[in-house]
PyMOL CGO cylinders between C-alpha atoms (Angstrom):
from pymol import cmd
from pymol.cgo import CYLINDER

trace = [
    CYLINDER, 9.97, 47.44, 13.56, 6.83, 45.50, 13.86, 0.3, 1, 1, 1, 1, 1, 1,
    CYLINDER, 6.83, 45.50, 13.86, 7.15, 44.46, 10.10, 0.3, 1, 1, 1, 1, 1, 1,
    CYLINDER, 7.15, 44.46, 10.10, 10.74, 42.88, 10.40, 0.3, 1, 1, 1, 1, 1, 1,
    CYLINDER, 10.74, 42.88, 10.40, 9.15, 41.16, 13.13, 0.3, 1, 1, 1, 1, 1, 1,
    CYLINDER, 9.15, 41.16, 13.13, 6.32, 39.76, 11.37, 0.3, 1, 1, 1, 1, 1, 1,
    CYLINDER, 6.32, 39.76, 11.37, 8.45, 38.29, 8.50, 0.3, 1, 1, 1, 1, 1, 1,
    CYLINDER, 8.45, 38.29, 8.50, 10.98, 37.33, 11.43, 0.3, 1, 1, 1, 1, 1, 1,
    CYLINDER, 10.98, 37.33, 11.43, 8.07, 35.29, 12.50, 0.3, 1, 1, 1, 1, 1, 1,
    CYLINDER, 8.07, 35.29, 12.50, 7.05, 34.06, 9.17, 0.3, 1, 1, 1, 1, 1, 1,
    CYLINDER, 7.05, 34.06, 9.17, 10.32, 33.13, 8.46, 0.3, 1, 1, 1, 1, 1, 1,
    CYLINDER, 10.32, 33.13, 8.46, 10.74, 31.04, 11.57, 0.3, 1, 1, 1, 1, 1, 1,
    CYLINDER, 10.74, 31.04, 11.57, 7.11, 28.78, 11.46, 0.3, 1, 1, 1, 1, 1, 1,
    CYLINDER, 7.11, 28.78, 11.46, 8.26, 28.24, 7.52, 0.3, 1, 1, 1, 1, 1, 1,
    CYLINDER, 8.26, 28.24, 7.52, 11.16, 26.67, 8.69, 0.3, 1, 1, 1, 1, 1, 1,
    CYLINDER, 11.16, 26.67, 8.69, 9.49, 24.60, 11.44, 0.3, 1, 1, 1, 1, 1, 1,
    CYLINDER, 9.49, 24.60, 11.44, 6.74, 23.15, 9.12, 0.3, 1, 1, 1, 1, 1, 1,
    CYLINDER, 6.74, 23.15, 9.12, 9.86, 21.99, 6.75, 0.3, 1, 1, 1, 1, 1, 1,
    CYLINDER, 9.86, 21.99, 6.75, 11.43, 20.70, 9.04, 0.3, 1, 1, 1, 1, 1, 1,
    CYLINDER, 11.43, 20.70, 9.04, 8.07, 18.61, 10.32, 0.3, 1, 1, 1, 1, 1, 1,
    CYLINDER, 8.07, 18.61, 10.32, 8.20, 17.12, 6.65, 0.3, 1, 1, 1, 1, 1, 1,
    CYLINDER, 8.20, 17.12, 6.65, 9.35, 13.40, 6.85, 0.3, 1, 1, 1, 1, 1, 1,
    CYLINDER, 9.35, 13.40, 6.85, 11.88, 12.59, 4.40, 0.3, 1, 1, 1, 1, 1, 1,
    CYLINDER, 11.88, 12.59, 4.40, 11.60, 9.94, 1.45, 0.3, 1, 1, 1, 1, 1, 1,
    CYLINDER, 11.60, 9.94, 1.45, 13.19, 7.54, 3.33, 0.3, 1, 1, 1, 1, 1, 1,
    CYLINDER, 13.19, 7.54, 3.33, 10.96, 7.82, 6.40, 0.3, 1, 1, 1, 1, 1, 1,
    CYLINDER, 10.96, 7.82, 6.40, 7.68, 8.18, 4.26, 0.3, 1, 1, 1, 1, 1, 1,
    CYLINDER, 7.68, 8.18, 4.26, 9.05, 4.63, 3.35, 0.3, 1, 1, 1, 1, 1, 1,
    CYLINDER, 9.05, 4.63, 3.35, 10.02, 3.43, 6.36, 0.3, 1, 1, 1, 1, 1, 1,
    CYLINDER, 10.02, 3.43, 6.36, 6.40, 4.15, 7.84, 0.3, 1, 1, 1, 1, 1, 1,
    CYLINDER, 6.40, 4.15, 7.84, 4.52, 3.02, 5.05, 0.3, 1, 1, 1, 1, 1, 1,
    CYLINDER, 4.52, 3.02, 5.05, 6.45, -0.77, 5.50, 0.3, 1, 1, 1, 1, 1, 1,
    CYLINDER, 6.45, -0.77, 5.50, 5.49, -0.61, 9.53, 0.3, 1, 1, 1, 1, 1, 1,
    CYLINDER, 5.49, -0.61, 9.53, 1.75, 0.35, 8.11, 0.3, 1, 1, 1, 1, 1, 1,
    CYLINDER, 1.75, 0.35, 8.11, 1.63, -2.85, 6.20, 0.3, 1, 1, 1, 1, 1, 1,
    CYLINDER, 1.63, -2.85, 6.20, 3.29, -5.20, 8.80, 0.3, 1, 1, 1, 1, 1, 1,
    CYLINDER, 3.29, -5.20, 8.80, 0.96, -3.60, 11.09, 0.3, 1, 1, 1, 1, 1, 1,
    CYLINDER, 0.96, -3.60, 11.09, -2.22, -4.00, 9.06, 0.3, 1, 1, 1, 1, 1, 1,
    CYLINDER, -2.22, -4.00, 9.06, -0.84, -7.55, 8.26, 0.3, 1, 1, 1, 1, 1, 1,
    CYLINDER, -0.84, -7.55, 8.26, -0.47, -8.88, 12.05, 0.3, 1, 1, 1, 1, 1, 1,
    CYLINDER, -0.47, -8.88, 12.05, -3.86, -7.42, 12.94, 0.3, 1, 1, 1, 1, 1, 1,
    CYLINDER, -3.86, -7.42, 12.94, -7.15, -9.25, 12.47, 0.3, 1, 1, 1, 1, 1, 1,
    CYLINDER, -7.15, -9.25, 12.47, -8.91, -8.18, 9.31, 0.3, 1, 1, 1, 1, 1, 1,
    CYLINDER, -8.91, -8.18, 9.31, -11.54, -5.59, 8.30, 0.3, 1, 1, 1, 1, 1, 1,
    CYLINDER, -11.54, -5.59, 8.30, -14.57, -6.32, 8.14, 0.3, 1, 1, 1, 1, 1, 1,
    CYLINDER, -14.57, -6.32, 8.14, -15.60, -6.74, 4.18, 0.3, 1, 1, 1, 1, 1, 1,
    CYLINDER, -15.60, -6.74, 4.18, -17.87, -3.98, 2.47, 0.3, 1, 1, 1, 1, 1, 1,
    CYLINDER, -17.87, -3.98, 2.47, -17.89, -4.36, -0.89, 0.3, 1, 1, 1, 1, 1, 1,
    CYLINDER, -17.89, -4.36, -0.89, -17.74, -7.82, -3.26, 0.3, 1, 1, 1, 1, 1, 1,
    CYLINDER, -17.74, -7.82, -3.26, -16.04, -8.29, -6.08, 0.3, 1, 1, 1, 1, 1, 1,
    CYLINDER, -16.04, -8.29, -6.08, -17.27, -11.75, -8.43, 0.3, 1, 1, 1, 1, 1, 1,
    CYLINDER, -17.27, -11.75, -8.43, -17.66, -14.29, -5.56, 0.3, 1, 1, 1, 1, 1, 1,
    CYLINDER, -17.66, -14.29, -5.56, -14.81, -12.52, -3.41, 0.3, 1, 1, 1, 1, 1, 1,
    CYLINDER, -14.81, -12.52, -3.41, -16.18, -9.98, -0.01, 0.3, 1, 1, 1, 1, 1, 1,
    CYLINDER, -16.18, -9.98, -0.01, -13.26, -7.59, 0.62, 0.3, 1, 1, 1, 1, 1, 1,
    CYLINDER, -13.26, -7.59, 0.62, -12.57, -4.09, 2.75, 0.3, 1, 1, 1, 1, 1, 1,
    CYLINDER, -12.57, -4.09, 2.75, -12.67, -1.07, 0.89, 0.3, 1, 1, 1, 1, 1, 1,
    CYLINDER, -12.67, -1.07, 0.89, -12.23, 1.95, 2.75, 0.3, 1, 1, 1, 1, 1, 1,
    CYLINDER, -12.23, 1.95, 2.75, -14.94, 4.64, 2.16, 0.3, 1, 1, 1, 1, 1, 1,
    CYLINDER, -14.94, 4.64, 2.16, -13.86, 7.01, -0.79, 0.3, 1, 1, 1, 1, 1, 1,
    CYLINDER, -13.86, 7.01, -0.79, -12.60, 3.93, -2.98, 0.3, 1, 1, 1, 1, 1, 1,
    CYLINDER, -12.60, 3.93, -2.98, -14.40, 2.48, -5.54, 0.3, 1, 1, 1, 1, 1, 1,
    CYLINDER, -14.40, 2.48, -5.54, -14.27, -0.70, -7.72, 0.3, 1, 1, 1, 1, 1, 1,
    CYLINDER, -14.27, -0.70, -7.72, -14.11, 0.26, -11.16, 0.3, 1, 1, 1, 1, 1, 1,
    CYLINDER, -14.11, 0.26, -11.16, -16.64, -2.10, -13.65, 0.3, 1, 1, 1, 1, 1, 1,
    CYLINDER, -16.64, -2.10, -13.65, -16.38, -4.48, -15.22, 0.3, 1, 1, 1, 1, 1, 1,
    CYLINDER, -16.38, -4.48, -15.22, -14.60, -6.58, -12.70, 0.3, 1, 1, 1, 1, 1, 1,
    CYLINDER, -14.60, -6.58, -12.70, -14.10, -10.00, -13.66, 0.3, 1, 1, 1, 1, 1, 1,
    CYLINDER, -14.10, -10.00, -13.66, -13.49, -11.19, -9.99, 0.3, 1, 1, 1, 1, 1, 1,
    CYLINDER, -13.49, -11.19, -9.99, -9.91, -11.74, -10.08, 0.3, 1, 1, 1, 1, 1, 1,
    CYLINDER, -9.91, -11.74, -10.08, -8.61, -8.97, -11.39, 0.3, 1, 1, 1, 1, 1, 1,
    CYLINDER, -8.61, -8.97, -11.39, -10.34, -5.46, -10.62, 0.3, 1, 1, 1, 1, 1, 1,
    CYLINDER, -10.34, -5.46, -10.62, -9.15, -2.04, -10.63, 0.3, 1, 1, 1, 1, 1, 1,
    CYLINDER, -9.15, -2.04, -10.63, -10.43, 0.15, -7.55, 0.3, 1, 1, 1, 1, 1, 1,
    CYLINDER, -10.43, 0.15, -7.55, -9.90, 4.16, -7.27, 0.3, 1, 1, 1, 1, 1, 1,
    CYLINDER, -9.90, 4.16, -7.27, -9.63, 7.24, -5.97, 0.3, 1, 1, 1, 1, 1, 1,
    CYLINDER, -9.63, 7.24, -5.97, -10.22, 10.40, -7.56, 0.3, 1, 1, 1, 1, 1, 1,
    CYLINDER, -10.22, 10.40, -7.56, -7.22, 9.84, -10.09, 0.3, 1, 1, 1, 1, 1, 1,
    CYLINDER, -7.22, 9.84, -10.09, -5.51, 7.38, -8.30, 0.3, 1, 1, 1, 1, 1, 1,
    CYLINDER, -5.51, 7.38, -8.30, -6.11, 3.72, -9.65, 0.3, 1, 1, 1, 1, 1, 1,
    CYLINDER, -6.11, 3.72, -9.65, -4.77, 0.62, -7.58, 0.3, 1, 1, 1, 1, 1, 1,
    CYLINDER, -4.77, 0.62, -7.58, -4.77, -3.10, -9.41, 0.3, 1, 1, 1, 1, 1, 1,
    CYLINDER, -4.77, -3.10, -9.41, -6.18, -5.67, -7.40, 0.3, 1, 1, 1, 1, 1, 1,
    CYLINDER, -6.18, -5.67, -7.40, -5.14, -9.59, -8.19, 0.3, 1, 1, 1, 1, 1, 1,
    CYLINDER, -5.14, -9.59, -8.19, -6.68, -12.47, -6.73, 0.3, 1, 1, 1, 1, 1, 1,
    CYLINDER, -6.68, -12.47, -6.73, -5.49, -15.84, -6.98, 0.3, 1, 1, 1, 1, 1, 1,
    CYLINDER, -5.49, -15.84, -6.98, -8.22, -18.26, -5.69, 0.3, 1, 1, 1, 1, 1, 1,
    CYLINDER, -8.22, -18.26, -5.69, -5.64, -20.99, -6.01, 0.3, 1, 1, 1, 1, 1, 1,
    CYLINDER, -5.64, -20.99, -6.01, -3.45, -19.34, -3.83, 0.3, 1, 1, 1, 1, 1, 1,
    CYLINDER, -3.45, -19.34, -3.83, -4.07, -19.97, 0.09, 0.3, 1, 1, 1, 1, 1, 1,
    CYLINDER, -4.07, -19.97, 0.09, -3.29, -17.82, 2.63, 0.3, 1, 1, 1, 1, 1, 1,
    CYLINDER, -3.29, -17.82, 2.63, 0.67, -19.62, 3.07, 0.3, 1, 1, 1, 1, 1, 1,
    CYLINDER, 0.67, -19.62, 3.07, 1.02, -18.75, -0.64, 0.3, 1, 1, 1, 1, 1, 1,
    CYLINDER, 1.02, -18.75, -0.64, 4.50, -16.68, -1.53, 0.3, 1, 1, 1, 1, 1, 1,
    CYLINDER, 4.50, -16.68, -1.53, 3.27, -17.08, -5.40, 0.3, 1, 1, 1, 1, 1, 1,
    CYLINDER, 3.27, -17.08, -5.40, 2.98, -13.22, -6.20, 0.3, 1, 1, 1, 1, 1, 1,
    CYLINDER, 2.98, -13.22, -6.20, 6.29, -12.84, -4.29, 0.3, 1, 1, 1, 1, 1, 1,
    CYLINDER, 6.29, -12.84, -4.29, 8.12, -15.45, -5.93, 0.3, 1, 1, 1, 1, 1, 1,
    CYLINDER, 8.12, -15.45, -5.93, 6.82, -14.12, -9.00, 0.3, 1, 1, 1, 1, 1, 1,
    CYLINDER, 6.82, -14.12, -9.00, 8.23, -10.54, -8.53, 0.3, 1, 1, 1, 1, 1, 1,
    CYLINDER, 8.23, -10.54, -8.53, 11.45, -11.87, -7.74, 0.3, 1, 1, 1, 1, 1, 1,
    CYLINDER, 11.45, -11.87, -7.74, 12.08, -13.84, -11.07, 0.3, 1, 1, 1, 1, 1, 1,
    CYLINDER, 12.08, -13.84, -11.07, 12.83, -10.53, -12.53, 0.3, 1, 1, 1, 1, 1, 1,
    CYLINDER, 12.83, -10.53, -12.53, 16.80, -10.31, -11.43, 0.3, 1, 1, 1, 1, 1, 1,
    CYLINDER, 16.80, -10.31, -11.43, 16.93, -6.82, -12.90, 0.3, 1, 1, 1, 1, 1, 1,
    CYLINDER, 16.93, -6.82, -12.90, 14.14, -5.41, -11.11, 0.3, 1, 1, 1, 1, 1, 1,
    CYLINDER, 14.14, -5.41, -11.11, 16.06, -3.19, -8.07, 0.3, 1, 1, 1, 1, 1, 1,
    CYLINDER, 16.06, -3.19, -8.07, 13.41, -2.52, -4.83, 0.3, 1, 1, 1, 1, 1, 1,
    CYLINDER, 13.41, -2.52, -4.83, 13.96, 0.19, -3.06, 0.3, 1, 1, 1, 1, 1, 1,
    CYLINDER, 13.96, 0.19, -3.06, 12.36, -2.25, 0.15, 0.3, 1, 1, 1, 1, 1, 1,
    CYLINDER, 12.36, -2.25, 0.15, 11.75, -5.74, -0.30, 0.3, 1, 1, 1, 1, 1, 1,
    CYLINDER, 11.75, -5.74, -0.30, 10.10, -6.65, 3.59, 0.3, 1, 1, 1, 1, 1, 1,
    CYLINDER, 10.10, -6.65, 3.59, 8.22, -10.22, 3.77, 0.3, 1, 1, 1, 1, 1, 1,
    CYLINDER, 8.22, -10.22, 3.77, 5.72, -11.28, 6.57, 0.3, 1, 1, 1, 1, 1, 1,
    CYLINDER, 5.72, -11.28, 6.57, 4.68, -14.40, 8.15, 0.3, 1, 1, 1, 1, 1, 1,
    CYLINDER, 4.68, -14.40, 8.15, 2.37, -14.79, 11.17, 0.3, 1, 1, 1, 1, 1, 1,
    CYLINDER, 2.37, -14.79, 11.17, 0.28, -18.17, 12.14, 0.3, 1, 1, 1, 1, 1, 1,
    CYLINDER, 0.28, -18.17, 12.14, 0.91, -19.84, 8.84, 0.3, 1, 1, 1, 1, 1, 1,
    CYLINDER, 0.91, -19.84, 8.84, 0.13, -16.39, 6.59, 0.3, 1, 1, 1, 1, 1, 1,
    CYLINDER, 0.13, -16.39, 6.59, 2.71, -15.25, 4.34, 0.3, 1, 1, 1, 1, 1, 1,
    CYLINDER, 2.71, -15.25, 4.34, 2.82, -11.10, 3.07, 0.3, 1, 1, 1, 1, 1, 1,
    CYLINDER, 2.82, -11.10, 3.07, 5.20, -8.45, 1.88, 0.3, 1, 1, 1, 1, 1, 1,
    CYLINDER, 5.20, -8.45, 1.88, 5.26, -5.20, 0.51, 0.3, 1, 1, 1, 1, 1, 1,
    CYLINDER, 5.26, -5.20, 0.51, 7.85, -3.90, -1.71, 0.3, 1, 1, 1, 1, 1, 1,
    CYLINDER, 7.85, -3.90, -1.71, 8.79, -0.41, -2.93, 0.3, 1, 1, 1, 1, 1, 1,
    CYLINDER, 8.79, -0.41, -2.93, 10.31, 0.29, -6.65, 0.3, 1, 1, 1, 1, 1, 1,
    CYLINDER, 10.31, 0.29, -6.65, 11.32, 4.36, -7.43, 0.3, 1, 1, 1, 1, 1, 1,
    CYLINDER, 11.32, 4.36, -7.43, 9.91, 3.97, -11.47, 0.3, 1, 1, 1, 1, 1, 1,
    CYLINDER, 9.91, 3.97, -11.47, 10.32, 8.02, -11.77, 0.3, 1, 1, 1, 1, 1, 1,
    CYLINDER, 10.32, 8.02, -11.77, 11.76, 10.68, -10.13, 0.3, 1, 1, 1, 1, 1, 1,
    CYLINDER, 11.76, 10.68, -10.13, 8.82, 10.72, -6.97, 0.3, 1, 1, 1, 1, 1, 1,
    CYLINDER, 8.82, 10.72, -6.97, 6.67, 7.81, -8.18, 0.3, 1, 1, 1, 1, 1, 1,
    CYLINDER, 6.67, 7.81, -8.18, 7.19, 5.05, -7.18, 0.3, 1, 1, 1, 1, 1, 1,
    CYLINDER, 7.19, 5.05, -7.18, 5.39, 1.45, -7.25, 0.3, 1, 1, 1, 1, 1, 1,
    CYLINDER, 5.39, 1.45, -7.25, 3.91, -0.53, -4.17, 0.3, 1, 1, 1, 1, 1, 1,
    CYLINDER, 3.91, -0.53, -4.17, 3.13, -3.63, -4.12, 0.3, 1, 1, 1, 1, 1, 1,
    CYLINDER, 3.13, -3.63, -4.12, 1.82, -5.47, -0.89, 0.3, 1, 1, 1, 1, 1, 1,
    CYLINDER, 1.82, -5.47, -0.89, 0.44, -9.15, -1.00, 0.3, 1, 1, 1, 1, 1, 1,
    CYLINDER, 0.44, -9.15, -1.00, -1.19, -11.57, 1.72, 0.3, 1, 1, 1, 1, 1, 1,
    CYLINDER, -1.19, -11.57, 1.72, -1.21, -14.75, 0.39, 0.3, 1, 1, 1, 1, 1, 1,
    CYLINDER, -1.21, -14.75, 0.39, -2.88, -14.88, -3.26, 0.3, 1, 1, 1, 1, 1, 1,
    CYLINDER, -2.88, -14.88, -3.26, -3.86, -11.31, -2.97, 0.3, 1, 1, 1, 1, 1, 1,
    CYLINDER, -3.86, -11.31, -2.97, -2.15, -8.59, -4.54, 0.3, 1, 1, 1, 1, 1, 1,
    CYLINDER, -2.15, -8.59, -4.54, -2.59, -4.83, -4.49, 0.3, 1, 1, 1, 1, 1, 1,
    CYLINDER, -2.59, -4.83, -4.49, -0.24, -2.59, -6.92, 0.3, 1, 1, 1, 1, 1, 1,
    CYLINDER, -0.24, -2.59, -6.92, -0.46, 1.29, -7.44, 0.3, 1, 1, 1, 1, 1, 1,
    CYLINDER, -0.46, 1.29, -7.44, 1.89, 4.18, -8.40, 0.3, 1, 1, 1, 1, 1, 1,
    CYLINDER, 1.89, 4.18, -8.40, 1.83, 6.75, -5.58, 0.3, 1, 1, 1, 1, 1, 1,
    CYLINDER, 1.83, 6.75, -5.58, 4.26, 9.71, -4.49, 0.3, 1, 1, 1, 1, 1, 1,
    CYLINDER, 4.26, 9.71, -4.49, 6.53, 9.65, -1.37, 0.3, 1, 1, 1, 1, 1, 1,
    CYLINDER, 6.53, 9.65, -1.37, 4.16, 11.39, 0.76, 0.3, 1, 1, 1, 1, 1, 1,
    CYLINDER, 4.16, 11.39, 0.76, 1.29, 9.25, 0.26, 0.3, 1, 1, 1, 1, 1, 1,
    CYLINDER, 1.29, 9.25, 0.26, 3.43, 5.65, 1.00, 0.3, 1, 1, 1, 1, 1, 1,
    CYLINDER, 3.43, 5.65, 1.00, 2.40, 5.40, 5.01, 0.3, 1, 1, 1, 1, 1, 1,
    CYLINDER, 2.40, 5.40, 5.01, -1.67, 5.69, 3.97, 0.3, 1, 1, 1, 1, 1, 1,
    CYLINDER, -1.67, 5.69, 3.97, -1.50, 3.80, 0.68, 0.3, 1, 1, 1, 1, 1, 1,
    CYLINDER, -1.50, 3.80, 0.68, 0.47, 0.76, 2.19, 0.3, 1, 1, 1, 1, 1, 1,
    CYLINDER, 0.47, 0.76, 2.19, -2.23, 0.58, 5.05, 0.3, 1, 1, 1, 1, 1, 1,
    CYLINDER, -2.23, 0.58, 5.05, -5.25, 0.69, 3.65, 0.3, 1, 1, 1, 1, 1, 1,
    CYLINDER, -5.25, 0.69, 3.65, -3.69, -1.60, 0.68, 0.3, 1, 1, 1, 1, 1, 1,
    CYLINDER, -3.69, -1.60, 0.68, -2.63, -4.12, 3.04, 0.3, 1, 1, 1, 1, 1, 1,
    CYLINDER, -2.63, -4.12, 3.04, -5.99, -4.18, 4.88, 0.3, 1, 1, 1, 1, 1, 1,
    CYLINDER, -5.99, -4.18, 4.88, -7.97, -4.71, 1.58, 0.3, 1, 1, 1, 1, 1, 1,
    CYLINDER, -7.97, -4.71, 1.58, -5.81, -8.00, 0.88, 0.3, 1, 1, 1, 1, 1, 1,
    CYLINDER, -5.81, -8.00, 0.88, -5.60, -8.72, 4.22, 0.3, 1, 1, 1, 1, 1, 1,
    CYLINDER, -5.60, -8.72, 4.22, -9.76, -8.90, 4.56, 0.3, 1, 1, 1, 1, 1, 1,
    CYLINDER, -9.76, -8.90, 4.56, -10.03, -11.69, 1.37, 0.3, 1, 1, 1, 1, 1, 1,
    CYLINDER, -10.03, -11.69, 1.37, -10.51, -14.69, 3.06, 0.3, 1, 1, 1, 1, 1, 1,
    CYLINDER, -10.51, -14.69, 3.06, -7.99, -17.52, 1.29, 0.3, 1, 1, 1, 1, 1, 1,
    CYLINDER, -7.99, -17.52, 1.29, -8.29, -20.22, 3.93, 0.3, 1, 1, 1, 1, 1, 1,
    CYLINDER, -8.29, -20.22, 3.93, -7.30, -18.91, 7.27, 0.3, 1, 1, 1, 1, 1, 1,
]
cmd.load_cgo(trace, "trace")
């Protein structure tokens, strides 16, 4: 008897820890209140420089060499994210956003936008692969890109948006 109890028991906790899993949907709906959190808040504090550019990178990330300033690739183990900055672009700038949009054919699984005291931001979500999918999250003339899995949306859009957020274009 105490056998059909212990798998009883197993049984039951392996149900409640799948039922604690978030579903795709709320992985994304998460990740999108990450970004428009990290985007209303002030930013980081920079750490690391890239060219002439001082940006937040949280610890465990690194920026890949060579950099050429504006364009720089930073990591994580085997995850890579593609950093763009526009020094052109001020901090009002919907360039990267208008940009994305040009491409009629290109179907977001969330397309949010963001404007506070004058800034402009957004994050998007595209499923490229059965669980990858692409994020994108922008303040200004700043963009951040990577391919992630569901699970790892709510982090990735935080930290991403943070990074962009802490480039100073003109506040």
């Amino acid at each position: 008897m105490p056998r059909y109890g212990l798998i009883f028991m197993l049984l039951l906790l392996a149900g409640l820890l799948a039922a604690c899993n978030a579903t795709p949907e709320e992985q994304i709906v998460k990740g999108i209140e990450n970004a428009q959190g990290a985007f209303e808040e002030e930013p980081e504090n920079t750490n690391e420089t890239v060219g002439q550019t001082n940006l937040y990178v949280p610890s465990g990330y690194n920026i890949e060499e060579p950099s050429d300033g504006s364009d720089s690739l930073i990591t994580k183990g085997s995850d890579s994210f593609a950093l763009l900055i526009n020094p052109n672009e001020g901090a009002a700038s919907t360039f990267f956003y208008d940009l994305q949009k040009e491409d009629s054919e290109q179907l977001w699984v969330v397309d949010e936008t963001f404007q506070q005291n004058g800034r402009f931001g957004f994050a998007t979500v595209e499923e490229i692969a059965e669980d990858q999918l692409e994020l994108v999250v922008s303040a200004g003339g700043v963009k951040l890109t990577t391919v992630t899995t569901e699970n790892q949306i709510p982090q990735n859009m935080d930290w991403m948006m943070k990074t962009v957020r802490s480039i100073d274009s003109d506040e």
